[in-house]
N, C-alpha and C positions, 0 to 999 in steps of 0.2 A: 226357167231361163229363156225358153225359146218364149213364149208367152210376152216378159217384157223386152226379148227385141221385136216381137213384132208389131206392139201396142207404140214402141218407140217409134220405129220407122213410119207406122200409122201418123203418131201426133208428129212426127218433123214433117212428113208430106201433108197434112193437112195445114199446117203452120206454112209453109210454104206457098203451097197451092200450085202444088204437082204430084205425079202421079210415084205410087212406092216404088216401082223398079226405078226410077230415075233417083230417088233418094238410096236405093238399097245400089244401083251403078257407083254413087260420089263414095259412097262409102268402102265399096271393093277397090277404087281408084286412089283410096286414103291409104286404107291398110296397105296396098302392093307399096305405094311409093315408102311406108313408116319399114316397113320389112327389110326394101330395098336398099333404105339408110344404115338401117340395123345392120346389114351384111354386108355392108361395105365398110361401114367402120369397123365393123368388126376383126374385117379381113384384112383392115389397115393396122389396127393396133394388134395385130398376132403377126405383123409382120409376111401378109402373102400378097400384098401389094403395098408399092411405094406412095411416097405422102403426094406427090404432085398428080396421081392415079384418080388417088381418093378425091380432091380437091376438083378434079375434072368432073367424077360421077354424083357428088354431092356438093360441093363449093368449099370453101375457104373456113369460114364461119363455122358450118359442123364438124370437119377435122380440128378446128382451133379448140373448140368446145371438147370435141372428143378427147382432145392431149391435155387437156387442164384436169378435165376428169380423171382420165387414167394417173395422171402426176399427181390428185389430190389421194388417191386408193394407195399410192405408191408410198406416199409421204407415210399415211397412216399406217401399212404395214410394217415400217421403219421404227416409227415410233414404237409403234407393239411391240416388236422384235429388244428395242432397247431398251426397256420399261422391266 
């Protein structure tokens, strides 16, 4: 594993033509903000913060996204249940 991320990070920085810490930085800068979405919808659809919270820390779009999701899980558990 460790091998192909670092053959990866290698061929994007060369593909680039920049140096690996700078490609291995964009990529710590990915994951924080992917985590940081993760845990704020999270936190919205468990109810430990309000929808106009969430919409501040993430926007409109990913809470809208995140409610259709959960209402699609929600549908299908229904259905299970009645089946």
């Amino acid at each position: 594993m460790a091998t192909d991320l670092t053959e990866r990070v290698q061929e994007i920085a060369e593909a680039r033509d920049v140096a690996e810490s700078e490609i291995l930085e964009q990529a710590l800068e990915r994951g924080v903000e992917d985590l940081w979405i993760d845990l704020v919808l999270s936190r919205y659809v468990n109810d430990e913060i309000d929808r106009e919270t969430a919409i501040d820390l993430v926007g409109r779009d990913r809470v809208k996204r995140a409610e259709r999701e959960l209402q699609v899980v929600e549908d299908d558990v229904q259905w299970g249940l009645s089946a």
